[in-house]
Residue, then its C-alpha position, 0 to 999 in steps of 0.5 A: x497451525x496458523x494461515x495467514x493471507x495476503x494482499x497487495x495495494x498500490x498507491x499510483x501518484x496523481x495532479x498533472x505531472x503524475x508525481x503528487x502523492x496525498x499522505x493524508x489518503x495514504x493513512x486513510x487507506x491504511x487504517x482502514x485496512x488496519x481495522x479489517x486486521x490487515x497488518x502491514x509488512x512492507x511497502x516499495x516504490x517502483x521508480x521511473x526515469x530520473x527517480x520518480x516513483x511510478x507507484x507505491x506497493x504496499x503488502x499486508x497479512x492478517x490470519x485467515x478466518x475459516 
């Protein structure tokens, strides 16, 4: 039978204001993690007032190794 772990990462935004999100670090992080065999299974944002996002959640699995 296959196991798989999980893992959540989250991405806060940054700059003065708290609201500039890099997608150049964003894919760094990702594929790096894509490379340890972590595959993504989907990603949220967590909004504050007005619809700013407060920070981004991402969810990978990958098979567990024994």
């Amino acid at each position: 039978m296959l196991k798989h772990e999980y893992k959540v990462i989250e991405v806060k935004p940054g700059g003065f204001w708290g609201t500039k999100l890099e997608p150049a670090d964003i894919e760094i992080q990702l594929n790096k993690l894509g490379e340890e065999g972590w595959e993504l299974l989907n990603s949220l944002d967590t909004n504050e007032y007005q619809g700013g996002t407060k920070k981004l959640l991402f969810i990978f699995k990958r098979l567990r190794e024994f």
